[in-house]
N, CA, C and O atoms as a GROMACS GRO file, in nm:
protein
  396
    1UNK      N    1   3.133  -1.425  -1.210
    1UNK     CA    2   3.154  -1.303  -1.286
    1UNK      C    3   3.131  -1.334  -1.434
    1UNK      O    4   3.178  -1.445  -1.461
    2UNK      N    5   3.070  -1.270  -1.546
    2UNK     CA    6   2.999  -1.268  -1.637
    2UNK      C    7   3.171  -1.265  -1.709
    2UNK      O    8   3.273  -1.246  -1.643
    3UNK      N    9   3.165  -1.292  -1.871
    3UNK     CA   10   3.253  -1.274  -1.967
    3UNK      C   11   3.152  -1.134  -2.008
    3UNK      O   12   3.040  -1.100  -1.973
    4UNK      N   13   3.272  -1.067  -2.113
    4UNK     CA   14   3.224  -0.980  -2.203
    4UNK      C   15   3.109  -0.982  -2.316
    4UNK      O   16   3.038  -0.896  -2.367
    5UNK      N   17   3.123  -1.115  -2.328
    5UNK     CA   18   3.052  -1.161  -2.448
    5UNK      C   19   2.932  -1.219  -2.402
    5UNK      O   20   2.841  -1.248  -2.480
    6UNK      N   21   2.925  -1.244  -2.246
    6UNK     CA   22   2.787  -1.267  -2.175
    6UNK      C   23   2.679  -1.149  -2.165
    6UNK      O   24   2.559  -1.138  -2.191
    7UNK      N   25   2.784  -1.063  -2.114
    7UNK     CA   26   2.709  -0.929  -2.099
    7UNK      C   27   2.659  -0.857  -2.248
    7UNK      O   28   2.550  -0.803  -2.268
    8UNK      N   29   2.729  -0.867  -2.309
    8UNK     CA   30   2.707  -0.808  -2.447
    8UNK      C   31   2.548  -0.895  -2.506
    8UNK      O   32   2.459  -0.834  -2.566
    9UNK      N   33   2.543  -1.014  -2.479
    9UNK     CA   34   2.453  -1.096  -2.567
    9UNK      C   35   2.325  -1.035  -2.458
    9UNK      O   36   2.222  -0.988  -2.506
   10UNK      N   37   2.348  -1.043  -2.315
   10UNK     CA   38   2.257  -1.022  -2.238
   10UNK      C   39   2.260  -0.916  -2.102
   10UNK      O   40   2.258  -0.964  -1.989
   11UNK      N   41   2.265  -0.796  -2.122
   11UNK     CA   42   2.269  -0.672  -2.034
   11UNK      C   43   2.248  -0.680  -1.909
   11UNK      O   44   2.156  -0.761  -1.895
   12UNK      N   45   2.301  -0.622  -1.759
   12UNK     CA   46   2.245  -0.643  -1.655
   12UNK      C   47   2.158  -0.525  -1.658
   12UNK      O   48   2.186  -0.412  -1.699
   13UNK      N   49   2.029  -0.573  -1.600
   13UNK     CA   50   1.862  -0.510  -1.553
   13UNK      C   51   1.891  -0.465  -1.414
   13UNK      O   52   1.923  -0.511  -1.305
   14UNK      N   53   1.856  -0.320  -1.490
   14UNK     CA   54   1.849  -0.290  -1.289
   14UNK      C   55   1.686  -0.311  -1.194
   14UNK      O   56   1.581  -0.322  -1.258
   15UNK      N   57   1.687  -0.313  -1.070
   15UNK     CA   58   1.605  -0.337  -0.993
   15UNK      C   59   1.476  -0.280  -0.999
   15UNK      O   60   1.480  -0.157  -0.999
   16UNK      N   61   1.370  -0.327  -1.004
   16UNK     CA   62   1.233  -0.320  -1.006
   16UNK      C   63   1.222  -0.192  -0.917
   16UNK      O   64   1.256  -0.253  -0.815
   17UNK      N   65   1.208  -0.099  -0.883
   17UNK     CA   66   1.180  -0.042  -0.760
   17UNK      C   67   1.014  -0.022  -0.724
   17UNK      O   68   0.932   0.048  -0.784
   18UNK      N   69   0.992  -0.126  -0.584
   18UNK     CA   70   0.871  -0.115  -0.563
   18UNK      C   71   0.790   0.041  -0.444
   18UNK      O   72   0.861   0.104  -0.366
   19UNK      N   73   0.694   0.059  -0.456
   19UNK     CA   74   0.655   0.202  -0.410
   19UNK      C   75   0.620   0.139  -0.247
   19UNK      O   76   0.572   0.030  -0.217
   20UNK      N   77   0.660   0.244  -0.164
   20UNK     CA   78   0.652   0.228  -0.049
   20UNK      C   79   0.470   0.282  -0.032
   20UNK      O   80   0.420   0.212   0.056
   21UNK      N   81   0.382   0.367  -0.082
   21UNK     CA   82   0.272   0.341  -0.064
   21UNK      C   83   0.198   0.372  -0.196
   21UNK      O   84   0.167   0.476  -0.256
   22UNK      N   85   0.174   0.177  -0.224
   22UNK     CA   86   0.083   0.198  -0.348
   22UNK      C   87  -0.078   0.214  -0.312
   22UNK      O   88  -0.162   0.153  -0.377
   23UNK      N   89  -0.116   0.304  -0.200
   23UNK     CA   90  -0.252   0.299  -0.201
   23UNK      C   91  -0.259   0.431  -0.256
   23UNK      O   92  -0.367   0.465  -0.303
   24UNK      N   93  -0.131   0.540  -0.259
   24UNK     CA   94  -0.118   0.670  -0.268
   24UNK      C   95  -0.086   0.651  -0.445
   24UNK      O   96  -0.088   0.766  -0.487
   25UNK      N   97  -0.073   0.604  -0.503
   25UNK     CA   98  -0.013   0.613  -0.651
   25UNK      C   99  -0.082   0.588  -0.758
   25UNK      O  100  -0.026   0.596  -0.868
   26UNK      N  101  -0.237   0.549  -0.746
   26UNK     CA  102  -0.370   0.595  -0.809
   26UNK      C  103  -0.452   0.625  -0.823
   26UNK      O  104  -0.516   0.606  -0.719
   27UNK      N  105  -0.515   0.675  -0.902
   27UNK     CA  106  -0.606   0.819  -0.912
   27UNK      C  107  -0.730   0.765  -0.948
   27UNK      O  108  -0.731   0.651  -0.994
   28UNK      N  109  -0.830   0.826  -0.934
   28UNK     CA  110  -0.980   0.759  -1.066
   28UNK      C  111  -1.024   0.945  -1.093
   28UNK      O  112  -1.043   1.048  -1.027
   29UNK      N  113  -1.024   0.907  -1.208
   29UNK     CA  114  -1.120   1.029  -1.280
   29UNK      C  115  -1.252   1.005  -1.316
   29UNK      O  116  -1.283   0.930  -1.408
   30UNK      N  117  -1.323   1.059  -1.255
   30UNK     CA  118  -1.453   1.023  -1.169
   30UNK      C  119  -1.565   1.075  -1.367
   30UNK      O  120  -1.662   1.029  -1.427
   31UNK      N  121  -1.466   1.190  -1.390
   31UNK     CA  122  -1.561   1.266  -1.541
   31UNK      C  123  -1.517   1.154  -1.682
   31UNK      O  124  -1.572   1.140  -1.791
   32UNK      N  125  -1.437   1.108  -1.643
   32UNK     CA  126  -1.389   1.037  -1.796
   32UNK      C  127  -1.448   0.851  -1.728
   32UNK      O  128  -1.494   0.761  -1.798
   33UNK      N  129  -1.427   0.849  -1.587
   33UNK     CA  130  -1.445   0.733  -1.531
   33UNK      C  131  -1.325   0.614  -1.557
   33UNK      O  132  -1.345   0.497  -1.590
   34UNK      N  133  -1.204   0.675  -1.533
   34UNK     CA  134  -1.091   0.566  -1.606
   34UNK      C  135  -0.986   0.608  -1.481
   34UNK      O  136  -0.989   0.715  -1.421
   35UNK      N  137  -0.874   0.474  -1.454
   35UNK     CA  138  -0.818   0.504  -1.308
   35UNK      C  139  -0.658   0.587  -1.393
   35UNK      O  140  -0.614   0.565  -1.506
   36UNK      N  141  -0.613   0.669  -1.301
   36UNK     CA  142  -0.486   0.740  -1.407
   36UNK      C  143  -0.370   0.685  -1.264
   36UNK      O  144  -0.384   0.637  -1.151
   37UNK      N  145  -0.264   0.726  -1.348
   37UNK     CA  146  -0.173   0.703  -1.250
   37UNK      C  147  -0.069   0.838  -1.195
   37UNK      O  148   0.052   0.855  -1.203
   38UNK      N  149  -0.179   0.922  -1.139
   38UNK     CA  150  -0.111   1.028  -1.049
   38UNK      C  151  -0.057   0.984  -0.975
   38UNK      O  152  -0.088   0.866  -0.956
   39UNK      N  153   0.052   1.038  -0.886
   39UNK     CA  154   0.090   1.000  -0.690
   39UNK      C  155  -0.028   1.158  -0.672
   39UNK      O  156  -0.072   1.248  -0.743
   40UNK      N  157  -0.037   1.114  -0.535
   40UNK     CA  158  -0.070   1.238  -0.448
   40UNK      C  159  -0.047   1.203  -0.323
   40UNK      O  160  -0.053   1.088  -0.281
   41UNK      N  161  -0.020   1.306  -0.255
   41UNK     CA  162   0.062   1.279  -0.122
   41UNK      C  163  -0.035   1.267  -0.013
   41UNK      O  164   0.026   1.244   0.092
   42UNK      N  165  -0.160   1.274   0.004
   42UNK     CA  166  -0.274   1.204   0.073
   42UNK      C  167  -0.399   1.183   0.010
   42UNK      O  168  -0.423   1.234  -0.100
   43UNK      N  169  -0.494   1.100   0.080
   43UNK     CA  170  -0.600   1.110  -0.007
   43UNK      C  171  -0.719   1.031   0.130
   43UNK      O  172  -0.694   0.940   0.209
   44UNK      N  173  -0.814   1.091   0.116
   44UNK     CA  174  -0.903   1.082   0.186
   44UNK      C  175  -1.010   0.973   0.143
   44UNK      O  176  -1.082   0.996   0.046
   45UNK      N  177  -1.022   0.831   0.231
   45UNK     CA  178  -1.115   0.739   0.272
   45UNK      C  179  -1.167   0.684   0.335
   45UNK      O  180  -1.103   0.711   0.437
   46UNK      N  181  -1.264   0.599   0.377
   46UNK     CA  182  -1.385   0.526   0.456
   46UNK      C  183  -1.312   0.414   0.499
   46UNK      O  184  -1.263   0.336   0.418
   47UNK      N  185  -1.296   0.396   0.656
   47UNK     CA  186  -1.241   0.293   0.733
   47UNK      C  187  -1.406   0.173   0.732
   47UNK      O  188  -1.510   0.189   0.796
   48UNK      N  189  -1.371   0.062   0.636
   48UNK     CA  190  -1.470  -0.098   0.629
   48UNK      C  191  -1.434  -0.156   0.728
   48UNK      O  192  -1.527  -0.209   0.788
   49UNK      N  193  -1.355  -0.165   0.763
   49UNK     CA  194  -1.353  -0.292   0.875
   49UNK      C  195  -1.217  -0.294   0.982
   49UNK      O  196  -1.120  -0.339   0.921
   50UNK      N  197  -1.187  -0.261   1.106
   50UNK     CA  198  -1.112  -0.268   1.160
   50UNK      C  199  -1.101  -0.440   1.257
   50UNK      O  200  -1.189  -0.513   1.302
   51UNK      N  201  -0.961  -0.448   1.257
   51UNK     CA  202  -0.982  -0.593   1.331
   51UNK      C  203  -0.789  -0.620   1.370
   51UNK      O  204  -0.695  -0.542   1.382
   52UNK      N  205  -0.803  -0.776   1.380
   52UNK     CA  206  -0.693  -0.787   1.393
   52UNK      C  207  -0.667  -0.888   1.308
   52UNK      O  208  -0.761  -0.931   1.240
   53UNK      N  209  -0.486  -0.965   1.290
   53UNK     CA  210  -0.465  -1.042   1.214
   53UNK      C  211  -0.344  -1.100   1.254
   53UNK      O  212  -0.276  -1.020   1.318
   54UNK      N  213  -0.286  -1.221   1.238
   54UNK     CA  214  -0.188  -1.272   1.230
   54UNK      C  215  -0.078  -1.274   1.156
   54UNK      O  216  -0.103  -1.310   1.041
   55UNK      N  217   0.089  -1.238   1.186
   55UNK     CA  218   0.165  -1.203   1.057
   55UNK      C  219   0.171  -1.307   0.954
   55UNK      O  220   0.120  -1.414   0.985
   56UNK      N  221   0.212  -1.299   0.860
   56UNK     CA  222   0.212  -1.415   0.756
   56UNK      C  223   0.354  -1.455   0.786
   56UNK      O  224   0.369  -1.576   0.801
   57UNK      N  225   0.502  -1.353   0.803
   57UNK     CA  226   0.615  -1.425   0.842
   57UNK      C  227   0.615  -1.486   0.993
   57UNK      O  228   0.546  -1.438   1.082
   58UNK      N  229   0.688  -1.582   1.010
   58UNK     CA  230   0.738  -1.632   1.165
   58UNK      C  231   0.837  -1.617   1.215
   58UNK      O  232   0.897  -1.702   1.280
   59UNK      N  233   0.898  -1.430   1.179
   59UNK     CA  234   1.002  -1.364   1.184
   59UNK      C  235   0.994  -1.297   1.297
   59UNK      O  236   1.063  -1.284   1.398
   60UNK      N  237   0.819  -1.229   1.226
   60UNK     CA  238   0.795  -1.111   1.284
   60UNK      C  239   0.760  -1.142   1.416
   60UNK      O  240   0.758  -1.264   1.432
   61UNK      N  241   0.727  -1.065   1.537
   61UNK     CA  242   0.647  -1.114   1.640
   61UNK      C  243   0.536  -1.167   1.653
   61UNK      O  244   0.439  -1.102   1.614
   62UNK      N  245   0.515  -1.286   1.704
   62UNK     CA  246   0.390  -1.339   1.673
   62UNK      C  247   0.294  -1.311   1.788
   62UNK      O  248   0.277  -1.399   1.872
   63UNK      N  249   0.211  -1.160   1.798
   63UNK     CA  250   0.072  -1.108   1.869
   63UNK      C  251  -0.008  -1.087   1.741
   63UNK      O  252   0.016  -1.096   1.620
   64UNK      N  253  -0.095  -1.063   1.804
   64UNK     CA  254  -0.203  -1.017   1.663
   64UNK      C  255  -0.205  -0.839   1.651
   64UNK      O  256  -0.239  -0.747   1.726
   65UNK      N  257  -0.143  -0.851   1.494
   65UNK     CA  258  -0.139  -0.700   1.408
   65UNK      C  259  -0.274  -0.651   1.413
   65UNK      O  260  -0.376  -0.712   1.382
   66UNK      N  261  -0.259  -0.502   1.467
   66UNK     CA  262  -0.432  -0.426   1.475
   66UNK      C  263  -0.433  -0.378   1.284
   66UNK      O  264  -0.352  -0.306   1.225
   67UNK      N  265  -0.524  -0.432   1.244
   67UNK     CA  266  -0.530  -0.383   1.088
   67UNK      C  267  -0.661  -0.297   1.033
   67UNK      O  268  -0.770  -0.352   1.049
   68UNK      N  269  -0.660  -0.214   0.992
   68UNK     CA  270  -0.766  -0.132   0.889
   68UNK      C  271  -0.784  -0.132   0.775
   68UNK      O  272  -0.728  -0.046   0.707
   69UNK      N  273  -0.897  -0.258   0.695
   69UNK     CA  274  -0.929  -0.226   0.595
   69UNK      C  275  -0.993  -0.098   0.585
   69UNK      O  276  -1.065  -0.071   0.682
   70UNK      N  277  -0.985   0.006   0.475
   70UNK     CA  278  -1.041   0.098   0.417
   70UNK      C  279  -1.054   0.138   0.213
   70UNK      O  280  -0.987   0.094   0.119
   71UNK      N  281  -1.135   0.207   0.216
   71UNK     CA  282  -1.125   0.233   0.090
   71UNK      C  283  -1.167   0.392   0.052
   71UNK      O  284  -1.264   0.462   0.082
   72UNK      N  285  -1.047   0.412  -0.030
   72UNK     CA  286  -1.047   0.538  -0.118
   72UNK      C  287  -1.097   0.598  -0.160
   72UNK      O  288  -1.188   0.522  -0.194
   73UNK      N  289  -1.131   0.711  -0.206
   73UNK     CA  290  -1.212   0.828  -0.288
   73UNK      C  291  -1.179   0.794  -0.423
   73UNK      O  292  -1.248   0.853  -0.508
   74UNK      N  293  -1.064   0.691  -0.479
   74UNK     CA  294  -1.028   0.647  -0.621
   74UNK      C  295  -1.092   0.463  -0.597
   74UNK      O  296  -1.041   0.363  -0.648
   75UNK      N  297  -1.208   0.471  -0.509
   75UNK     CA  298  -1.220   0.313  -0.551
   75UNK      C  299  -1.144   0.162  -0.512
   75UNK      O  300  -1.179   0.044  -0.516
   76UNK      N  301  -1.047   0.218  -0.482
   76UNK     CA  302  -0.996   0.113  -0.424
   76UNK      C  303  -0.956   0.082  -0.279
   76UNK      O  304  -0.916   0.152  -0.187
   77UNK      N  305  -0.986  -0.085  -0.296
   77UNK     CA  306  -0.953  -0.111  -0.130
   77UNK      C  307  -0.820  -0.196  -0.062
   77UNK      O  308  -0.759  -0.290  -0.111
   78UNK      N  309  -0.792  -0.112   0.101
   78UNK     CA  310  -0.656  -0.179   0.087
   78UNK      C  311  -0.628  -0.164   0.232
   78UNK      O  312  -0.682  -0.059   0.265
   79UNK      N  313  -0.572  -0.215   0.330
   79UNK     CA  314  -0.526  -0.289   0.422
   79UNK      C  315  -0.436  -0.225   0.419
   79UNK      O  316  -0.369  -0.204   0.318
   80UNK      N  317  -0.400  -0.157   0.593
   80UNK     CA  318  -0.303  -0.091   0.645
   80UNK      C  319  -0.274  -0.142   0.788
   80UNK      O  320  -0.373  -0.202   0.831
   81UNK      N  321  -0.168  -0.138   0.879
   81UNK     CA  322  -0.143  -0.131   1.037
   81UNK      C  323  -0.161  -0.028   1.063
   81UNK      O  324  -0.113   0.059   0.990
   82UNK      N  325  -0.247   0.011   1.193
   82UNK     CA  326  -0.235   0.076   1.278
   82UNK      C  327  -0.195   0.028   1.406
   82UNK      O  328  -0.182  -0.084   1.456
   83UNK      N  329  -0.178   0.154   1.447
   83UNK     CA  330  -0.081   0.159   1.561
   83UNK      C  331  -0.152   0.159   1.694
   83UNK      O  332  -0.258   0.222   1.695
   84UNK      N  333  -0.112   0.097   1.813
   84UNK     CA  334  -0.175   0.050   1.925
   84UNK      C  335  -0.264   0.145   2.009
   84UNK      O  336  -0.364   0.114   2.072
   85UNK      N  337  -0.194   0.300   1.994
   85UNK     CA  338  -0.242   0.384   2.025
   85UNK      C  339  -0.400   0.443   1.986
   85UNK      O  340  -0.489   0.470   2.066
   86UNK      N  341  -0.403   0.456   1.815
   86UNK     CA  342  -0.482   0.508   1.772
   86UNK      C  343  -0.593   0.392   1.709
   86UNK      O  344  -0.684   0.425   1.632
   87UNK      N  345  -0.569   0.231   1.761
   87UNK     CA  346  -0.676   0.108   1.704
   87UNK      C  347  -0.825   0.151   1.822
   87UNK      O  348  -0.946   0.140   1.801
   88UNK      N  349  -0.734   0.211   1.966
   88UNK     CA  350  -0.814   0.198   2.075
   88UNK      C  351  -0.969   0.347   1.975
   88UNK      O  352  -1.088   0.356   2.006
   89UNK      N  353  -0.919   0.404   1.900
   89UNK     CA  354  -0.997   0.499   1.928
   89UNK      C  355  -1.022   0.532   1.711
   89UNK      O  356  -1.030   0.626   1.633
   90UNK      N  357  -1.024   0.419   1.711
   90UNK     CA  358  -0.996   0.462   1.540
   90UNK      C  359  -1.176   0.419   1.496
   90UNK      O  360  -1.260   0.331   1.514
   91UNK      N  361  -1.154   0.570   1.419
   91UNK     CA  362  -1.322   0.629   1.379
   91UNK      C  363  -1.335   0.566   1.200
   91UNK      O  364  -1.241   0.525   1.131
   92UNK      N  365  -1.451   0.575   1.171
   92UNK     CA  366  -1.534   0.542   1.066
   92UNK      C  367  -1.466   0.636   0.933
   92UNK      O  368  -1.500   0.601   0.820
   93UNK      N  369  -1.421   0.692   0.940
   93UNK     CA  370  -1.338   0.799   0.876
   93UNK      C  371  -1.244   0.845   0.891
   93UNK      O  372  -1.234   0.921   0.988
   94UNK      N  373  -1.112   0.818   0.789
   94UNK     CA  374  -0.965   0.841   0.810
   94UNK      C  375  -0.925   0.901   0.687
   94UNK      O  376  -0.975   0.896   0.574
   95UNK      N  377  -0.790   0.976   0.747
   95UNK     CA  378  -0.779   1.022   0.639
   95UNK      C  379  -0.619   0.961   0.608
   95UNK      O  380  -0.540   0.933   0.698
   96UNK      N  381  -0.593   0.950   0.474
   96UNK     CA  382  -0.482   0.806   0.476
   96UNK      C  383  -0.362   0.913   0.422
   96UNK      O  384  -0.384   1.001   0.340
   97UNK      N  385  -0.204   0.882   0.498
   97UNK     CA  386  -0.135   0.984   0.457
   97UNK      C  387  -0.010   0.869   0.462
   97UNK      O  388   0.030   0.834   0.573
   98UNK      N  389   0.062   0.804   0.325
   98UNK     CA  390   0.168   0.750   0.361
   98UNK      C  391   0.185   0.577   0.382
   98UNK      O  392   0.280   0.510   0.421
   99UNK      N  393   0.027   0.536   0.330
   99UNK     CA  394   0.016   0.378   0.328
   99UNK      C  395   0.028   0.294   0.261
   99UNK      O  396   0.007   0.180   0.302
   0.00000   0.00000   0.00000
């Protein structure tokens, strides 16, 4: 437990809060050509490469994760799980809601 005079010299910081989907939390403005930092609650991109992968923890279950690289209408590219159901039948075009 801190003294008074700890806290005073040096404040407690609250927690970083990280975004549950940073593929959703930037924008590109295509007329100025510069990336902004809107959210928007979906956004429509091009499935590159579907495959599989191994977890990085030796927590998780160790089968191989079905994964979808894709990339955005803002340019950027980014790696999601899909789900067992929809790897069997997952098309060239997705539309990303929540990743």
């Amino acid at each position: 437990m801190p003294t008074i005079n700890q806290l005073v010299r040096k404040p407690r910081q609250s927690k970083i809060k990280k975004s549950d989907s940073p593929a959703l939390n930037k924008g590109f403005n295509s007329k100025k050509k510069k990336f902004t930092d809107l959210n928007s609650p979906q956004k429509r991109g091009v499935c590159t490469r579907v495959g599989t992968m191994t977890p990085k923890n030796l927590t998780q279950r160790y089968v191989n994760m079905h994964v979808c690289v894709y990339q955005t209408t803002s340019k950027l590219t980014h790696t999601s799980l899909v789900s067992d159901i929809t790897y069997k039948n997952t098309v060239l075009y997705l539309y990303v809601v929540d990743v």
